[in-house]
ZAMAR-660823 format. One record per residue (C-alpha): residue in one letter; chain; y, x, z. Coordinates in Angstrom, 2 decimals. Example, Ala and Ser with C-alpha at 12.3 -4.5 7.8 and 13.67 -1.06 7.14 Angstrom:
<nodes>
   residuo   cadena         y         x         z
         A        A     -4.50     12.30      7.80
         S        A     -1.06     13.67      7.14
</nodes>
This chain:
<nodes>
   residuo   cadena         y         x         z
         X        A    -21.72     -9.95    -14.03
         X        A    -22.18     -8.85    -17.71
         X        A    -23.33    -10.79    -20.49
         X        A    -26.53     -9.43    -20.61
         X        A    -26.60     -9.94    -16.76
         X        A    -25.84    -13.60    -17.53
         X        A    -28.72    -13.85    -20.18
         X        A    -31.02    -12.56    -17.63
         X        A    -30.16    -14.69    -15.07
         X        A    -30.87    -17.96    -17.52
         X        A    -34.25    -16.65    -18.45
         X        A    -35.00    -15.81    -14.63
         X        A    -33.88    -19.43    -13.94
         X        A    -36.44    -20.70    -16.72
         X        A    -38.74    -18.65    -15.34
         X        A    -38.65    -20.28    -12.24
         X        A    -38.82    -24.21    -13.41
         X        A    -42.08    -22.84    -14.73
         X        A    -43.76    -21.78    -12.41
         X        A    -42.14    -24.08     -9.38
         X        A    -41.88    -27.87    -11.43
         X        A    -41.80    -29.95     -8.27
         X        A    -38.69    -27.49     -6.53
         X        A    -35.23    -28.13     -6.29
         X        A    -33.41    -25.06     -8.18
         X        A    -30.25    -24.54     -7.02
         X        A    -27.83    -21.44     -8.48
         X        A    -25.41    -20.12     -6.69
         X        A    -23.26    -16.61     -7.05
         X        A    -20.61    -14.79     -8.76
         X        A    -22.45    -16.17    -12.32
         X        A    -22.19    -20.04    -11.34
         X        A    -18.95    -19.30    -10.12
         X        A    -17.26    -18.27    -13.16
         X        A    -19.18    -20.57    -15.14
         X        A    -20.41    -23.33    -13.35
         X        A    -20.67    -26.27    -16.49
         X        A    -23.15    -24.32    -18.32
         X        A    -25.26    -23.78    -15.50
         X        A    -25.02    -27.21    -14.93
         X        A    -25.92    -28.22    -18.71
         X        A    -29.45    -26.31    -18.15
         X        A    -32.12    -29.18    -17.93
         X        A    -34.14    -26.92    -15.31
         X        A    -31.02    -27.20    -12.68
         X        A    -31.10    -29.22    -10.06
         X        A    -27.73    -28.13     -8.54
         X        A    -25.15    -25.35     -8.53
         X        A    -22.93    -24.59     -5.47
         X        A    -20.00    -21.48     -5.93
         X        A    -19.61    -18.99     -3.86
         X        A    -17.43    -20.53     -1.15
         X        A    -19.63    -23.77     -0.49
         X        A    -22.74    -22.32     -0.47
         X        A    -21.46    -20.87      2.85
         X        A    -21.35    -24.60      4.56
         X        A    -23.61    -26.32      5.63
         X        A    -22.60    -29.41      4.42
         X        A    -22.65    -28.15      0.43
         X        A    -26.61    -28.52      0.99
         X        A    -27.34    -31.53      2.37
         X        A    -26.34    -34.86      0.11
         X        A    -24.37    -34.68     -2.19
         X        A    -22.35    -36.73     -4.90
         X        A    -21.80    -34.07     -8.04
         X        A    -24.65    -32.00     -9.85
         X        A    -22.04    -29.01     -9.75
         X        A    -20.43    -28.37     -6.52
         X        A    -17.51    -25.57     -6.94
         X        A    -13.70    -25.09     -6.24
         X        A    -11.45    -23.15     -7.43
         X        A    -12.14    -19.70     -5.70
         X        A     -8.83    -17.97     -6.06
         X        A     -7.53    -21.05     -3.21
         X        A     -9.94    -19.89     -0.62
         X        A     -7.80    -17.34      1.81
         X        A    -10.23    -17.95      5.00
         X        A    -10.34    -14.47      7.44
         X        A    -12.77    -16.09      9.57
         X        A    -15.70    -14.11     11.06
         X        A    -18.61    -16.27      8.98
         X        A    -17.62    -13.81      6.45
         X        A    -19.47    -10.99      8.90
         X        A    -22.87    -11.47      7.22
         X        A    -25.48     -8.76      8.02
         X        A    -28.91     -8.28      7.18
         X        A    -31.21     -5.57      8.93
         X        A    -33.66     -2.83      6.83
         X        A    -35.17     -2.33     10.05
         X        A    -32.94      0.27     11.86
         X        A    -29.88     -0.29      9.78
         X        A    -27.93     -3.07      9.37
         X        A    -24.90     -3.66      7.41
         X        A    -21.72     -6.01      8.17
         X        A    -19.54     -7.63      5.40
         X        A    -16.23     -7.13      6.49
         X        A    -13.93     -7.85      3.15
         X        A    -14.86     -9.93      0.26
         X        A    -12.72    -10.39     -3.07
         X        A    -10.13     -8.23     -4.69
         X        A     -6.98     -8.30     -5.56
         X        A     -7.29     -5.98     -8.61
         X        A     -7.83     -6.69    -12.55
         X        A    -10.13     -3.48    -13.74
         X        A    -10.47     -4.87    -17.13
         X        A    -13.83     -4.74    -17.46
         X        A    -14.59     -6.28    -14.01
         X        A    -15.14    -10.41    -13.55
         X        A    -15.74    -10.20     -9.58
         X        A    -12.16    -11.29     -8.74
         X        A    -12.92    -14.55    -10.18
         X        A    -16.48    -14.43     -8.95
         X        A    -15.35    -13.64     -5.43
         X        A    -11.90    -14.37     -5.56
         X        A     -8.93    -12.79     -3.98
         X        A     -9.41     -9.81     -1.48
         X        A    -10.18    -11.48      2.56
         X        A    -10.45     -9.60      5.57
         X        A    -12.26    -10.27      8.87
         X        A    -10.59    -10.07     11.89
         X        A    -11.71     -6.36     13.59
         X        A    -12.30     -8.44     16.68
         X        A    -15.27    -10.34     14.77
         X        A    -16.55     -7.42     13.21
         X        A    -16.43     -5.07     16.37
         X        A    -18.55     -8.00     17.94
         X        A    -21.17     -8.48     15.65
         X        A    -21.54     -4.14     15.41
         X        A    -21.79     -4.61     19.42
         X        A    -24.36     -7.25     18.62
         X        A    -26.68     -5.68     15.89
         X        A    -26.65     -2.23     18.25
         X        A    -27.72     -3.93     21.70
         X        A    -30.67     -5.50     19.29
         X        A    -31.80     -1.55     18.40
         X        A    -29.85     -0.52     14.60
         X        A    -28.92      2.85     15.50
         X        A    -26.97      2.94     11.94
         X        A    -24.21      0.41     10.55
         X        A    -23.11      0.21      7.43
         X        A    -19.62     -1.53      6.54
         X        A    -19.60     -3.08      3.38
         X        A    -17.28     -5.45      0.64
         X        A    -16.74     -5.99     -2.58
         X        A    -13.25     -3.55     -2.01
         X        A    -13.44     -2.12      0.88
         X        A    -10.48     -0.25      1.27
         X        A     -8.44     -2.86      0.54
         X        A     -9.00     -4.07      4.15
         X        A     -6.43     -5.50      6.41
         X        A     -3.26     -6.13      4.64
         X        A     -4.08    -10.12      4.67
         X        A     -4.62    -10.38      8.55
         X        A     -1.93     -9.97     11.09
         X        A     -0.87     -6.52     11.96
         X        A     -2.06     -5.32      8.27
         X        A     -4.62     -3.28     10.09
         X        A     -6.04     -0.61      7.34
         X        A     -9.59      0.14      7.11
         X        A     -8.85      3.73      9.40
         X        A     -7.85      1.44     11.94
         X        A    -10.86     -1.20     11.68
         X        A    -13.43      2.50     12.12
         X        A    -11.44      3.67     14.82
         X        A    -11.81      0.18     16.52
         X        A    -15.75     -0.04     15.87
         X        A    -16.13      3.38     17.45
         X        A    -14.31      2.81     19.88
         X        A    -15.55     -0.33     21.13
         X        A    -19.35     -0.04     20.59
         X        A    -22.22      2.52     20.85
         X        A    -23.27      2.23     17.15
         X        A    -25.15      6.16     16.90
         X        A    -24.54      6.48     13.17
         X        A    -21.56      4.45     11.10
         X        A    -21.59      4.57      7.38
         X        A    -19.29      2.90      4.52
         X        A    -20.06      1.61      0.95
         X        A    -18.10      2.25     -1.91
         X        A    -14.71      3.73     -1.40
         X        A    -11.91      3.33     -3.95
         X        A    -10.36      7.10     -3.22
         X        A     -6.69      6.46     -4.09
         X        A     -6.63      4.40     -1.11
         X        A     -8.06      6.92      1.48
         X        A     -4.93      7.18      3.62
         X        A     -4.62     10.36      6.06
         X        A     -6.31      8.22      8.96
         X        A     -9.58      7.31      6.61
         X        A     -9.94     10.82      5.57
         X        A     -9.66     12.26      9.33
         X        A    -12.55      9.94     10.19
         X        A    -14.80     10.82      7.32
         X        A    -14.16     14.77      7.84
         X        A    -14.04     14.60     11.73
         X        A    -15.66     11.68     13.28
         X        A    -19.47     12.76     13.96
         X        A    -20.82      9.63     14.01
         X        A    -19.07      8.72     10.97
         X        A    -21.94      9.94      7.84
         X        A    -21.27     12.43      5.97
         X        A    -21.29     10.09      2.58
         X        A    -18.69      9.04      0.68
         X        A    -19.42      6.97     -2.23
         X        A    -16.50      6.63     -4.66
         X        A    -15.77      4.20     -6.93
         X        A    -14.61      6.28    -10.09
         X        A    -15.98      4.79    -13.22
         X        A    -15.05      7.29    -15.53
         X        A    -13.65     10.89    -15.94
         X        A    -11.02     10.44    -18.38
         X        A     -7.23      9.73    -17.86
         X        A     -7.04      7.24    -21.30
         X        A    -10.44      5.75    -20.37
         X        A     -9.01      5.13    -17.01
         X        A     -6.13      3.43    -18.05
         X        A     -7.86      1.25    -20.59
         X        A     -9.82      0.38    -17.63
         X        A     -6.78     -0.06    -15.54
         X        A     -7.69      1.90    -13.18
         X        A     -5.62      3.23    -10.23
         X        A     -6.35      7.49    -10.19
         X        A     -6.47      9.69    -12.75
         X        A     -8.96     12.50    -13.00
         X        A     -7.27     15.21    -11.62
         X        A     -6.73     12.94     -8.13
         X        A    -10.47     12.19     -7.90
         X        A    -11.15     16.11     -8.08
         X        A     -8.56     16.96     -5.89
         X        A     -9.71     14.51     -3.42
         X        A    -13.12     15.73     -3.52
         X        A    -12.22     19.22     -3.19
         X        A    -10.31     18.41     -0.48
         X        A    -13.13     16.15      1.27
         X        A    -15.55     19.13      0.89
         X        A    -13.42     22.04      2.36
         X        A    -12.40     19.87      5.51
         X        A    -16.24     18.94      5.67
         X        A    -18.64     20.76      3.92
         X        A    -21.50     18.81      4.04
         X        A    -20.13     15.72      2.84
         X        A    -22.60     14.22     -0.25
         X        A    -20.75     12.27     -2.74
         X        A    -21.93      9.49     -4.35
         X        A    -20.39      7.62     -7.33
         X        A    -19.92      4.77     -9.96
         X        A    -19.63      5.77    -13.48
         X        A    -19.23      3.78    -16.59
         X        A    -20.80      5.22    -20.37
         X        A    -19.49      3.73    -23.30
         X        A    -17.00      1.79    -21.95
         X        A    -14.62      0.64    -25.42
         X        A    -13.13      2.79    -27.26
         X        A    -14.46      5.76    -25.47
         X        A    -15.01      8.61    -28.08
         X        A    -17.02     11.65    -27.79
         X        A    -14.39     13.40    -26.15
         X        A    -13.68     11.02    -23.82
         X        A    -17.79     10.66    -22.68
         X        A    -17.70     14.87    -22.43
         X        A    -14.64     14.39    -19.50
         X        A    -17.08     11.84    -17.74
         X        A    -19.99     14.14    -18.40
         X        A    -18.51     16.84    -16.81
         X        A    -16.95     14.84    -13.82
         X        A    -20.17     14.60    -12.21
         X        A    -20.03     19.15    -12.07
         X        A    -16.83     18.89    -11.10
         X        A    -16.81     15.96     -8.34
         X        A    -20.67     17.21     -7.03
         X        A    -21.54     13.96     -7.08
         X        A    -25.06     13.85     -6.40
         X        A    -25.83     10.43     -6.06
         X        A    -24.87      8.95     -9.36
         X        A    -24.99      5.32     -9.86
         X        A    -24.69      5.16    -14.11
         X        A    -24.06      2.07    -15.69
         X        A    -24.34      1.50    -19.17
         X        A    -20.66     -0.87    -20.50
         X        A    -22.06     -4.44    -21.32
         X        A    -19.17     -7.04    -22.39
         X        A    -18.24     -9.73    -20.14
         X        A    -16.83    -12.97    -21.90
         X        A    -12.88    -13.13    -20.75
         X        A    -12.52     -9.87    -19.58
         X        A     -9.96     -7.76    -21.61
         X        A    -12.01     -5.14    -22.28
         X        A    -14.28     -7.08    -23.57
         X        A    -11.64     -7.87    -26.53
         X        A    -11.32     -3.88    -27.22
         X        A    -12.73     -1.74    -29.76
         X        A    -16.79     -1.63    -28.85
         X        A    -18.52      1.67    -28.61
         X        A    -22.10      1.19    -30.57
         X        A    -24.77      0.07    -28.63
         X        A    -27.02      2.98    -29.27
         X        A    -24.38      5.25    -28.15
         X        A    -23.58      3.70    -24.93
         X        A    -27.51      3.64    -24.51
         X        A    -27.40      7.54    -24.84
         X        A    -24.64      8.71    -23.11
         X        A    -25.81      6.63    -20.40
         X        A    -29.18      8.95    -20.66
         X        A    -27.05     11.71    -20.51
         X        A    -24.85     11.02    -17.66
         X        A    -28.60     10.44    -15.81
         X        A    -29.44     13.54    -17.21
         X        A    -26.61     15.76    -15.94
         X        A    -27.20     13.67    -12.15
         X        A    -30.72     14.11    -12.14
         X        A    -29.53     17.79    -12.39
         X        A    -26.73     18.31     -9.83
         X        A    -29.28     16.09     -7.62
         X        A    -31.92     18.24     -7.94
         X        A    -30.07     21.44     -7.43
         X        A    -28.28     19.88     -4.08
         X        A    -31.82     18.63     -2.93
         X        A    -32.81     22.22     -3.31
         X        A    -29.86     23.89     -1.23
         X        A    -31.24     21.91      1.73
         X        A    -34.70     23.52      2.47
         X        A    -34.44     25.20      5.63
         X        A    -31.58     23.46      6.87
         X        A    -31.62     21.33      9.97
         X        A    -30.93     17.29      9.66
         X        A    -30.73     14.20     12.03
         X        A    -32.66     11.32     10.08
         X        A    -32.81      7.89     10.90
         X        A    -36.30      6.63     10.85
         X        A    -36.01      3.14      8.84
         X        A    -39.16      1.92      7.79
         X        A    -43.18      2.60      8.52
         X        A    -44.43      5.41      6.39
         X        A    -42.07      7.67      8.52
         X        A    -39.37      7.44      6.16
         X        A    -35.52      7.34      6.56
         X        A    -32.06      9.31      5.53
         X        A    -30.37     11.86      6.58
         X        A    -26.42     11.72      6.97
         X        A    -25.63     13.33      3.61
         X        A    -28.22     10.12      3.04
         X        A    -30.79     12.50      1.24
         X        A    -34.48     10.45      1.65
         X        A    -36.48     12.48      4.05
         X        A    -40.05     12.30      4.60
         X        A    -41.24     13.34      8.01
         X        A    -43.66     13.48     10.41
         X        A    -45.04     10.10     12.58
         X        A    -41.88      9.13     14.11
         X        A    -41.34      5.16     15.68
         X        A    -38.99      3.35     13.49
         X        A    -35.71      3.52     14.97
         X        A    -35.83      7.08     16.23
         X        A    -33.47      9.49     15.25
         X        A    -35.07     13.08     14.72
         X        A    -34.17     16.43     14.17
         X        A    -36.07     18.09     11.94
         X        A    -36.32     21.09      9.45
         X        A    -36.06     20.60      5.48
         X        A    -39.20     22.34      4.07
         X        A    -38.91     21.64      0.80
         X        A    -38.72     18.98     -1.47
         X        A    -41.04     17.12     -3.39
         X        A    -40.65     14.31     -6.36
         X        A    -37.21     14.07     -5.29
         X        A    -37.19     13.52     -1.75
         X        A    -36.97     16.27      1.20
         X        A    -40.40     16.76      3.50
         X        A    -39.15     17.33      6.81
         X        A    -41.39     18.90      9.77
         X        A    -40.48     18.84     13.51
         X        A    -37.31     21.33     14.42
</nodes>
């Protein structure tokens, strides 16, 4: 949560009183969290409620204090209320770790989300068993670190050990995981991405930058040179892996030479799903007490890092006409992803369905499939 994210979020809140007078406006998330009085101060809030209340029931019914909050870094619960899912019609994802123990210096979460909790496997393998017996053929496993898994429950199971578990104990047809921090894919994790079929070929990395000095300044935990060997390794045990990844532009003190080693991570990692964020400041964060990098030139290397994805995209979008893919149907308009989790439009197909089909070609970005 930046500053700018921050500013947003008051203006979205004015926005609101405005147009609803008569409602109660309650805030609530990793913002009100960290900064819960000035929420509080804003004539058009009723209430705010942190992160861990707003997950009892009690926290909205009466109540004695405008501002309803405690000190998230004391919550330590494991239990399985932290097992959330929502549905997109045939996928469905499961919260299985919140927090993190880690102080990237540009990063506020930890004190947003607090420390790094775990749910028990036996909770998560449940509500997986659940969500497929109600027809998601495709389960994501999500949290704000997800590899970070396990070492707070008994056992220190890792998160190999939680997939293995899932897979083992439910029917799920397609399991896929959200951002990976890659210097803590273990031997176990990476045998299950490169072997496991039902396990998706998509590994989204959280890398942030391409630079060894940037990466420090960020306080990072890999250097460069480990996120390409990891890739390279990924993509030889399983070629048709797709990587996805975070990356910072502008992020202080970054020179030109520093943006051209980012720039050229996206070549060098394939990454074809690119998730560019321009650096914004966050008040209390260390790095937002270093050196700033102009606004203008954040703005444009930001452009550029788009630029060079939009490229590598395109080119990997390409390679696939004529191949063969399973997609997941997911919504009406016979849309859905393949593993690789390339969009796919196809044929009339029932939402739910997984087809085979053939990769024509692709248009605006997205692949036309026709029956194989």
């Amino acid at each position: 949560m930046t500053n700018e994210a921050v500013r947003q979020t008051r203006k979205a809140i004015r926005q609101a009183r405005r147009a609803r007078p008569d409602a109660q406006l309650v805030v609530t998330g990793c913002a009100a969290q960290i900064d819960p009085e000035s929420f509080g101060n804003m004539p058009e809030v009723d209430r705010v409620i942190g992160n861990a209340e707003k997950l009892k029931a009690e926290a909205w019914e009466a109540y004695d204090a405008k501002v309803q909050v405690q000190d998230i870094m004391a919550v330590r619960q494991t239990a399985p209320h932290l097992a959330t899912s929502f549905s997109a019609h045939a996928r469905a994802f499961v919260e299985v770790q919140n927090g993190c123990d880690h102080r990237c210096t540009f990063c506020a979460i930890p004190y947003g989300r607090g420390n790094s909790r775990s749910v028990p496997a036996g909770a998560v393998v449940e509500r997986v068993q659940n969500l497929v017996a109600a027809g998601h053929r495709e389960i994501v496993l999500t949290g704000v670190d997800l590899t970070s898994y396990g070492p707070d429950l008994p056992g220190a199971p890792t998160l190999g050990m939680l997939v293995e578990r899932v897979l083992a104990h439910s029917d799920v047809a397609r399991l896929r995981l959200s951002s990976l921090d890659g210097i803590e894919i273990d031997a176990r994790l990476f045998a299950l991405l490169t072997q496991e079929k039902r396990v998706m070929p998509h590994v989204h990395l959280s890398l942030q930058a391409g630079d060894d000095m940037v990466l420090k300044r960020m306080k990072r935990r890999h250097s460069r040179a480990q996120s390409v060997e990891l890739v390279a390794r990924l993509k030889t045990a399983r070629p048709e892996i797709a990587i996805g990844a975070d990356l910072i532009a502008g992020f202080p003190t970054e020179d030109e030479a520093m943006f051209a080693n980012s720039l050229a991570l996206i070549d060098d990692c394939d990454i074809v799903h690119a998730h560019i964020f321009p650096y914004s400041p966050r008040d209390g964060t260390p790095a937002a007490r270093m050196p700033q990098v102009a606004p203008g030139a954040v703005k444009a290397r930001a452009a550029t890092l788009r630029e060079r994805a939009a490229t590598r995209r395109a080119a990997w979008l390409d390679s696939l006409a004529g191949t063969r893919q399973s997609i997941l149907v997911e919504r009406p308009g016979d849309r859905g992803h393949a593993g690789n989790f390339a969009e796919v439009l196809l044929p009339p197909t029932q939402v739910g369905t997984i087809a085979n089909v053939k990769i024509e070609t692709v248009q605006d970005g997205k692949l036309i499939g026709v029956a194989a």
